[in-house]
ZASE-852261 format. One record per residue (C-alpha): residue number from 0; residue in three letters; x, y, z. Coordinates in steps of 0.02 Angstrom, whole numbers, plus 50000, padded with zeros to 5 digits. Each point is the difference from the previous one (the first is absolute). Example, Ala and Ser with C-alpha at 12.3 -4.5 7.8 and 13.67 -1.06 7.14 Angstrom:
2
<site 0 'Ala' <50615 49775 50390>>
<site 1 'Ser' <50069 50172 49967>>
This chain:
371
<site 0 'Unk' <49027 50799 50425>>
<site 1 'Unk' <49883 49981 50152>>
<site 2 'Unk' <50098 49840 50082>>
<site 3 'Unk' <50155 50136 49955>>
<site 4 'Unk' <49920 50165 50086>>
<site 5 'Unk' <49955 49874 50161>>
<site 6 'Unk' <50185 49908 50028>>
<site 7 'Unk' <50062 50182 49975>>
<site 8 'Unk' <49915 50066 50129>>
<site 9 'Unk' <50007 49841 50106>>
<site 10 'Unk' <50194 50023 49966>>
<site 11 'Unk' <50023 50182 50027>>
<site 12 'Unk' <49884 49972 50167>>
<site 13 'Unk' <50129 49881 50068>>
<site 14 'Unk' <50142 50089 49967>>
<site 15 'Unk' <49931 50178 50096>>
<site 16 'Unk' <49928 49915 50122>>
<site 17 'Unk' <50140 49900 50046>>
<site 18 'Unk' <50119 50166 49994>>
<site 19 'Unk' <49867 50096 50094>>
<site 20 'Unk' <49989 49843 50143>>
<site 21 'Unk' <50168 50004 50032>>
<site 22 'Unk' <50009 50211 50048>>
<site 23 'Unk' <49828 49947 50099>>
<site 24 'Unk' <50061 49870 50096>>
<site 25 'Unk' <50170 50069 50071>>
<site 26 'Unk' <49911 50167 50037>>
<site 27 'Unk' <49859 49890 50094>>
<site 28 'Unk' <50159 49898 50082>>
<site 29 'Unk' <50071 50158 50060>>
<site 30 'Unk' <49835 50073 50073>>
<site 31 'Unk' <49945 50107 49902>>
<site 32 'Unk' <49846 50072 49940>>
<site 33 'Unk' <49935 49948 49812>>
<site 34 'Unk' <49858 50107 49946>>
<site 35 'Unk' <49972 49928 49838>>
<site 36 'Unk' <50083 49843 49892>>
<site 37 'Unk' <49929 50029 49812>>
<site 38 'Unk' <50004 49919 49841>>
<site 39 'Unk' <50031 50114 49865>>
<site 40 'Unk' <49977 50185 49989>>
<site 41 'Unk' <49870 50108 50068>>
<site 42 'Unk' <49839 50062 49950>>
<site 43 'Unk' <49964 49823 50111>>
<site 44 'Unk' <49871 49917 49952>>
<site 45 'Unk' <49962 49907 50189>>
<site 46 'Unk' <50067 49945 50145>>
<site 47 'Unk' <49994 49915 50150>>
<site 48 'Unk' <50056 50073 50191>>
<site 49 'Unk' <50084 49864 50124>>
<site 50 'Unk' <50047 50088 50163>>
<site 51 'Unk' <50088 50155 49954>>
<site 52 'Unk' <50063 49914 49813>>
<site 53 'Unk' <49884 50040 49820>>
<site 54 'Unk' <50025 49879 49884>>
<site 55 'Unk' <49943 50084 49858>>
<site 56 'Unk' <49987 49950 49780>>
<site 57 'Unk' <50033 50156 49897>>
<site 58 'Unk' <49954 50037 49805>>
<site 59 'Unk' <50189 50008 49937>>
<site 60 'Unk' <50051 49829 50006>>
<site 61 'Unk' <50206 50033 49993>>
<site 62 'Unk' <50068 50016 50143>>
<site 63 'Unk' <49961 49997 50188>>
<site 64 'Unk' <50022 50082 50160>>
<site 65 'Unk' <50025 50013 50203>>
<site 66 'Unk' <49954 50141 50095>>
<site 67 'Unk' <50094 49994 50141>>
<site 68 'Unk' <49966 50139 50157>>
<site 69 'Unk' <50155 50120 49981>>
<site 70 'Unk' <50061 49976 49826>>
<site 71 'Unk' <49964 50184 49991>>
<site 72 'Unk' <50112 50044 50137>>
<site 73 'Unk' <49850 50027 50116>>
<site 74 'Unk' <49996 49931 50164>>
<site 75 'Unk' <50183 49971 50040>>
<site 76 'Unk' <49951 49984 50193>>
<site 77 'Unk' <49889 49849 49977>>
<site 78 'Unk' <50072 49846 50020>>
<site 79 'Unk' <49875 49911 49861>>
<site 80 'Unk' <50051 50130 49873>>
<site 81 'Unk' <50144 49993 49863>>
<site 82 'Unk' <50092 50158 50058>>
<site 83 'Unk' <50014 49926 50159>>
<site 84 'Unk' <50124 49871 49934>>
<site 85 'Unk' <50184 49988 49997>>
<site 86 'Unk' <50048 49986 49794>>
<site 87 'Unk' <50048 49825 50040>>
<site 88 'Unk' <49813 49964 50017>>
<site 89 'Unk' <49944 50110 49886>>
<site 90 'Unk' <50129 49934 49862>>
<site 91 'Unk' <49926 49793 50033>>
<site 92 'Unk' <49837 50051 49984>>
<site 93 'Unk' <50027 50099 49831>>
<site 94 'Unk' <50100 49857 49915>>
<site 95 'Unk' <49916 49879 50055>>
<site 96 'Unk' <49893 49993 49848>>
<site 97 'Unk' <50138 49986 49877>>
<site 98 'Unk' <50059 49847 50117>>
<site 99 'Unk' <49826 49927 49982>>
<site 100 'Unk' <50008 50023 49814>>
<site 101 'Unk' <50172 49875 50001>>
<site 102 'Unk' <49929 49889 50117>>
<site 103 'Unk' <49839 49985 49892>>
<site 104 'Unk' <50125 49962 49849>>
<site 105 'Unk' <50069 49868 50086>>
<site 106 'Unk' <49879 49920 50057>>
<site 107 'Unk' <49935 49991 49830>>
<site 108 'Unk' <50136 49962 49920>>
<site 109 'Unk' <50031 49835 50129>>
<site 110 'Unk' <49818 49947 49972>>
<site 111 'Unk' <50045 50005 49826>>
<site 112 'Unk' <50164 49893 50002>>
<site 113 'Unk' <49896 49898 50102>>
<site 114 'Unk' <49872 49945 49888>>
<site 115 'Unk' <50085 50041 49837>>
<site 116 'Unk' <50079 50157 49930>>
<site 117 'Unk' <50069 50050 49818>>
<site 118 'Unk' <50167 50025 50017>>
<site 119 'Unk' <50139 50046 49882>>
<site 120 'Unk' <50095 49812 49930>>
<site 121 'Unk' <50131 49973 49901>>
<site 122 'Unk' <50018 49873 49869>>
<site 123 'Unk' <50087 49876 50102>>
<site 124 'Unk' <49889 50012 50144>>
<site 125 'Unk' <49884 49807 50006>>
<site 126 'Unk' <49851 49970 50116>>
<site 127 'Unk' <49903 50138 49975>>
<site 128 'Unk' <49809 50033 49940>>
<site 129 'Unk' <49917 50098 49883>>
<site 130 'Unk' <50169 50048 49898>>
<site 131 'Unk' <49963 50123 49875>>
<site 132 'Unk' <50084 50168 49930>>
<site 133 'Unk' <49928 50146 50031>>
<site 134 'Unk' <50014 50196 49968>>
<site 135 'Unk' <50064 50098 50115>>
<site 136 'Unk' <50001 50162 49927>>
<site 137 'Unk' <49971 50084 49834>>
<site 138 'Unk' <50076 50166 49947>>
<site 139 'Unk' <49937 50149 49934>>
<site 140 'Unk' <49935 50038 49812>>
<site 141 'Unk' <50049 49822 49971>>
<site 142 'Unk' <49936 49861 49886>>
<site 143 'Unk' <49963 49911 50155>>
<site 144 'Unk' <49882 50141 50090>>
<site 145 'Unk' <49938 50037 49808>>
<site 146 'Unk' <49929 49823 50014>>
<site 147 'Unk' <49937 50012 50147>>
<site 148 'Unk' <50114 49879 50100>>
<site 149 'Unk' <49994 50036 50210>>
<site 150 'Unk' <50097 49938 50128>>
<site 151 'Unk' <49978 49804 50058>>
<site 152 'Unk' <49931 49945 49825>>
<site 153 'Unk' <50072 49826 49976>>
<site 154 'Unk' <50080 49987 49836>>
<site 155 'Unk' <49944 49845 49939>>
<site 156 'Unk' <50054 49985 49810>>
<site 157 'Unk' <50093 50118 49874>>
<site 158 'Unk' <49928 49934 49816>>
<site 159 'Unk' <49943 49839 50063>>
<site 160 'Unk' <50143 49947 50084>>
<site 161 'Unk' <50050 49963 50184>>
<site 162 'Unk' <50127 50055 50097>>
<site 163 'Unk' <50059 49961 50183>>
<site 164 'Unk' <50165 50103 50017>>
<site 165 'Unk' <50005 50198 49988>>
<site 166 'Unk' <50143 49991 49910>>
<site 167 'Unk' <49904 49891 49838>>
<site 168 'Unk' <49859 50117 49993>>
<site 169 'Unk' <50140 50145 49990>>
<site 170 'Unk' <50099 49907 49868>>
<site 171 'Unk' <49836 49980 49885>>
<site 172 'Unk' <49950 50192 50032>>
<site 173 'Unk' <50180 50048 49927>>
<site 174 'Unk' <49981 49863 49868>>
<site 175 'Unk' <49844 50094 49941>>
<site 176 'Unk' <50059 50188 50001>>
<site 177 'Unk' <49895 50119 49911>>
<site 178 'Unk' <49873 49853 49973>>
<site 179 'Unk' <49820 49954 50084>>
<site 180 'Unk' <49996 49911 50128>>
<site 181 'Unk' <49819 49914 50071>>
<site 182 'Unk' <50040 49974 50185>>
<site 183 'Unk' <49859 49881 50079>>
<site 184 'Unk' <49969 50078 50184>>
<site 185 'Unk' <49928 49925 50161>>
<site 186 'Unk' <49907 50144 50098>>
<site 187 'Unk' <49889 49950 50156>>
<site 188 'Unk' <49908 49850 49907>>
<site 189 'Unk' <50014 50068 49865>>
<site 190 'Unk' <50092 49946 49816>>
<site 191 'Unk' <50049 50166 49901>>
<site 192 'Unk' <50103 50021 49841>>
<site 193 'Unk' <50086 50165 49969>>
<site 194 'Unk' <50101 50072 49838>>
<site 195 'Unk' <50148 50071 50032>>
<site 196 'Unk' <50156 50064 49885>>
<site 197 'Unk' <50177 49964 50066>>
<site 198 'Unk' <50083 50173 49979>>
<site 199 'Unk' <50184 49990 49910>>
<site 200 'Unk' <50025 50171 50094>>
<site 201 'Unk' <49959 50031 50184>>
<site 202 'Unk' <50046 50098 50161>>
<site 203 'Unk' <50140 49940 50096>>
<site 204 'Unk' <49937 49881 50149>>
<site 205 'Unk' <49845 49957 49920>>
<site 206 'Unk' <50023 49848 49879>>
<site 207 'Unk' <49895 49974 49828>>
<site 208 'Unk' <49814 49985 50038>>
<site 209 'Unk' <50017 50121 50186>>
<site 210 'Unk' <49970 49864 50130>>
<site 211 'Unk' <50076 49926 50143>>
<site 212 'Unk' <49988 49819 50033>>
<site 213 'Unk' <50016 49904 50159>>
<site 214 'Unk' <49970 49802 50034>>
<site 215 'Unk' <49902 49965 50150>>
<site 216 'Unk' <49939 49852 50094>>
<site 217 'Unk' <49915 49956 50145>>
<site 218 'Unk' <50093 49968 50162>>
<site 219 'Unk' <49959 49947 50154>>
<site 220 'Unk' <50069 49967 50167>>
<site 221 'Unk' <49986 49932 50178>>
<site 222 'Unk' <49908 50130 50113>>
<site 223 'Unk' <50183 50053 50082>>
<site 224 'Unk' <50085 50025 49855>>
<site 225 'Unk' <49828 50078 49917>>
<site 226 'Unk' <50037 50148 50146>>
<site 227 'Unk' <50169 50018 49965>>
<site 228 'Unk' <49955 50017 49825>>
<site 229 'Unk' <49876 50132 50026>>
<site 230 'Unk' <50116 50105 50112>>
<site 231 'Unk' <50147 49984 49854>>
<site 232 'Unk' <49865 50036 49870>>
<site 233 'Unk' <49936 50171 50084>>
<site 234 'Unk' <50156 50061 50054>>
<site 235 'Unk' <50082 49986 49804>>
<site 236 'Unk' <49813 50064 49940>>
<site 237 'Unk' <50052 50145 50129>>
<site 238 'Unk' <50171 50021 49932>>
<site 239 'Unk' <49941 50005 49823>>
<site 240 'Unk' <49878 50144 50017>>
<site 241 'Unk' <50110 50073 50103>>
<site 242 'Unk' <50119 50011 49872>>
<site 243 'Unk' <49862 50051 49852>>
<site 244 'Unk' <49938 50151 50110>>
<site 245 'Unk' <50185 50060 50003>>
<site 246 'Unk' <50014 49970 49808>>
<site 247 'Unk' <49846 50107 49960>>
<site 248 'Unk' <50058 50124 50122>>
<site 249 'Unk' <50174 50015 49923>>
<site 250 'Unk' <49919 50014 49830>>
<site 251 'Unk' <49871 50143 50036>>
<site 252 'Unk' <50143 50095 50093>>
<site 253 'Unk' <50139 49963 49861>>
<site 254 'Unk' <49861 49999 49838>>
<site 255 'Unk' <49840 50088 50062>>
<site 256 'Unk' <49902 49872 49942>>
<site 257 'Unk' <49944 49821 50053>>
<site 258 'Unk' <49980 49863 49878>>
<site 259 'Unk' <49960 49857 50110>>
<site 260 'Unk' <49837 49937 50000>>
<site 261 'Unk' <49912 50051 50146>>
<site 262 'Unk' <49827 49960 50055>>
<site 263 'Unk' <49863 50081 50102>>
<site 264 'Unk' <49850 49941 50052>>
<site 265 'Unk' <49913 49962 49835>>
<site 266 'Unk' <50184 49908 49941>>
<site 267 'Unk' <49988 49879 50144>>
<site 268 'Unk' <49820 49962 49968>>
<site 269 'Unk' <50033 49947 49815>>
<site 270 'Unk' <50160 49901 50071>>
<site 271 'Unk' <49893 49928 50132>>
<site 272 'Unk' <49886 49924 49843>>
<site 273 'Unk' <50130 49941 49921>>
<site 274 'Unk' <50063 49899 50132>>
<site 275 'Unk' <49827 49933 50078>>
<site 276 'Unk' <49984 49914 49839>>
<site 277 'Unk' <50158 49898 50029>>
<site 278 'Unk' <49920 49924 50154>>
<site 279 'Unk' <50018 50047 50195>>
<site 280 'Unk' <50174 49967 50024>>
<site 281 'Unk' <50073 50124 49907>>
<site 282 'Unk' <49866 50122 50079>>
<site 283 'Unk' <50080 49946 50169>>
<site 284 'Unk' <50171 50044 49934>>
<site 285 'Unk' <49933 50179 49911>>
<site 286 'Unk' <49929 50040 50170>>
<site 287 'Unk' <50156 49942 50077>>
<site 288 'Unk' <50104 50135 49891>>
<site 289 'Unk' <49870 50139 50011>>
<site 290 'Unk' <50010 49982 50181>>
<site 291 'Unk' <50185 50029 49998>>
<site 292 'Unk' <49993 50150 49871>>
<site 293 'Unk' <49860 50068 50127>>
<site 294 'Unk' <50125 49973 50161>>
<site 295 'Unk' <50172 50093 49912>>
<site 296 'Unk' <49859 50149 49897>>
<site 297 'Unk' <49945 50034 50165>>
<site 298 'Unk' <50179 49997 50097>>
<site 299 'Unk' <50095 50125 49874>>
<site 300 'Unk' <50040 50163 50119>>
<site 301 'Unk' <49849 50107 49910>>
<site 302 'Unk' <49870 50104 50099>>
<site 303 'Unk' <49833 49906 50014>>
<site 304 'Unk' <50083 49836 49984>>
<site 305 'Unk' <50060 49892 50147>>
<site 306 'Unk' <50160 50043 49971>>
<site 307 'Unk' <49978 50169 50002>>
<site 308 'Unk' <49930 50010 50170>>
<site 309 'Unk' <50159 49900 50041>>
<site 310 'Unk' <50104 50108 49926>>
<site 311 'Unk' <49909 50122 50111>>
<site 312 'Unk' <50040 49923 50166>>
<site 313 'Unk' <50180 49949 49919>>
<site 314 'Unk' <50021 50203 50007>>
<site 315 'Unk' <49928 50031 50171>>
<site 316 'Unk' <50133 49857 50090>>
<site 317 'Unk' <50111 50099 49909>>
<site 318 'Unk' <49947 50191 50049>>
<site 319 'Unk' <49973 49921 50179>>
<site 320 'Unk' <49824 50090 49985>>
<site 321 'Unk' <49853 49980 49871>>
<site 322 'Unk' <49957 50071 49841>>
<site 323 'Unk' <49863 50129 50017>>
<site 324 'Unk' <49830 49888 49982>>
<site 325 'Unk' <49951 50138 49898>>
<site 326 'Unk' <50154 50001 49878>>
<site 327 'Unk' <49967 49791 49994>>
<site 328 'Unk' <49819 50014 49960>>
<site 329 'Unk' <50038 50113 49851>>
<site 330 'Unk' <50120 49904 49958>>
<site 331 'Unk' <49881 49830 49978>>
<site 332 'Unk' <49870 50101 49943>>
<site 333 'Unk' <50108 50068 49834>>
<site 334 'Unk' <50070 49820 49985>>
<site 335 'Unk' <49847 49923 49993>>
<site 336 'Unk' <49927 50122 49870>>
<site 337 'Unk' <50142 49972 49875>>
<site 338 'Unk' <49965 49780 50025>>
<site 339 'Unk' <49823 50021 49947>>
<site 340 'Unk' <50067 50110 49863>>
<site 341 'Unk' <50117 49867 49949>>
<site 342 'Unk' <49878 49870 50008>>
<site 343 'Unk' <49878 50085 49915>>
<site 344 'Unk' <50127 50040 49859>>
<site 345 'Unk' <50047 49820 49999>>
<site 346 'Unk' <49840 49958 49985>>
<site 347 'Unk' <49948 50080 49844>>
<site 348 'Unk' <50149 49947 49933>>
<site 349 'Unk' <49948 49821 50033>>
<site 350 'Unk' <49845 50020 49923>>
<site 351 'Unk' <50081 50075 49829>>
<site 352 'Unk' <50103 49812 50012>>
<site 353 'Unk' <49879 49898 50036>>
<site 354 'Unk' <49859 50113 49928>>
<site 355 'Unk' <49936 49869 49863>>
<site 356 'Unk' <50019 49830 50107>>
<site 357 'Unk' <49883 50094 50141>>
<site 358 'Unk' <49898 50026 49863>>
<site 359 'Unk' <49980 49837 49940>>
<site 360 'Unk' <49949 49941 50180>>
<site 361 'Unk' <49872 50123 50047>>
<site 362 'Unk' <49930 49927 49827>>
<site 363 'Unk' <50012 49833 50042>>
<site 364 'Unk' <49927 50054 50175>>
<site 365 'Unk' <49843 50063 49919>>
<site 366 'Unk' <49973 49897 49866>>
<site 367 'Unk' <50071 50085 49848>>
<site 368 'Unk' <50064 49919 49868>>
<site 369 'Unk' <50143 50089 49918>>
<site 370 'Unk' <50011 50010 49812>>
């Protein structure tokens, strides 16, 4: 749990401070005054003063900031303040950290097709290494999440035997409906088996045991084609949460409710254990995605967010004039009141999900033994 808590953090550090560096440096490229670039949010815990600039560490270690001289409205005369500029400027230097959060992905992602990256094969596909079939997502109230199976275990064996097609494994699940079934699973370095029953009767879409397989292998390629991978890679990762955030949004509007699984904080910790036990690879691509969920969370047109403040300066070009700097403060200052309500909802609900494995490694951490 400690090598988890420290790539978490080293993780989540990256991430903010690459966001946060690119607002800092097109503000500093445009002339104007930085007060303070922090990590995380206040109380701060210290911080260092170059020229006019604090650098500063803070006690809540999720998110990040850049106080910027006229983000307030104040100042509009002075040429190194934020009012000052047309919304042209002002509009770079506020996305400019959801652009460093896609660059960061692909730059990942083309170190990682570089040296080596799992990647989705089919069966006819020769030449690869490390072939093996995988999980790649396991459904609710389930036999599959009642025993316990997470995403990227390698599915090794069902009752002994092997399999190297999708297809077989699913042909012996249906051969054995309403039966036990002792799947041998490879997790980290791990060799696990788990009991499962293939249901004769289950929800549409979700299959007998509840899990979603993929077959994976690792590619690589020349350093070119490694960049043109990464670009492709990010841009359908971009696409595809695109296209989730819409989904949930249709659903809460149409249902009320939200069933997809969505993590906070404590979520992406436990994920982040998961996959530092698969080796650091497959950290490189987690931090590759989270940087890309990071870039569109903070572009969606809601007040405290980047895109907010766009939308902001999307209204003024039209008006011809700007909002009231008082209106706009109120505005960020509600919006960012109901995100650490969210998150803090999200987070308790991540701890009733993943209440008894966080549990199990605090014991581990300390020595206990459990019974």
């Amino acid at each position: 749990m400690l090598l988890t808590i420290v790539i978490f953090i080293l993780i989540l550090g990256l991430l903010i401070f690459v966001h946060e560096f690119g607002h800092f440096i097109t503000a500093k490229r445009a002339g104007l005054e930085v007060s303070e670039f922090g990590f995380g949010f206040p109380p701060r815990l210290f911080g260092i003063k170059r020229g006019k600039t604090t650098y500063s560490v803070n006690l809540i270690p999720i998110g990040g900031f850049v106080r910027i001289l006229g983000e307030q409205g104040e100042e509009p005369e002075n040429p190194k303040s934020f009012a000052s500029k047309s919304p042209g400027v002002r509009a770079r230097i506020v996305g400019m950290g959801v652009i460093m959060n896609f660059l960061l992905a692909v730059l990942l992602l083309t170190v990682g097709f570089k040296v080596g990256l799992p990647t989705a094969v089919s069966d006819e596909e020769e030449g690869l290494r490390d072939v093996k079939i995988q999980v790649m997502a396991v459904a609710k109230d389930s036999p599959a999440e009642a025993a316990d199976l997470r995403i990227w275990d390698g599915i090794v064996a069902l009752d002994g035997n092997e399999f190297k097609k999708i297809e077989e494994i699913q042909g012996h699940i249906r051969e054995k409906t309403g039966e036990e079934i002792v799947l041998t699973i490879r997790r980290g370095q791990d060799l696990l088996e788990k009991k499962v029953i293939s249901r004769e009767h289950f929800p549409e879409g979700q299959g007998a045991l509840g899990v979603g397989l993929i077959k994976t292998g690792i590619v690589s390629y020349p350093f070119f084609k490694a960049i043109w991978m990464g670009i492709i890679s990010t841009l359908s990762m971009i696409l595809a949460i695109i296209l989730a955030i819409a989904g949930i949004i249709k659903e809460l509007l149409l249902t009320r409710t939200i069933t997809a699984e969505l993590a906070g904080p404590v979520g992406i910790a436990v994920m982040t254990g998961q996959v530092a036990r698969m080796g650091w690879i497959y950290i490189l691509n987690f931090t590759a995605i989270l940087s890309v969920n990071l870039g569109i969370i903070n572009a969606l047109p809601f007040p405290a967010l980047d895109g907010g403040r766009l939308l902001f300066l999307v209204i003024e070009k039209i008006r011809g004039r700007k909002v009231s700097p008082k209106i706009e403060n109120i505005a960020h200052a509600i919006g960012f009141a109901l995100l650490m309500l969210l998150i803090i909802l999200i987070t308790f609900r991540d701890i009733a999900r993943f209440g008894d494995r966080i549990i199990r490694a605090l014991k581990n951490l300390i020595g206990i033994s459990s019974s």
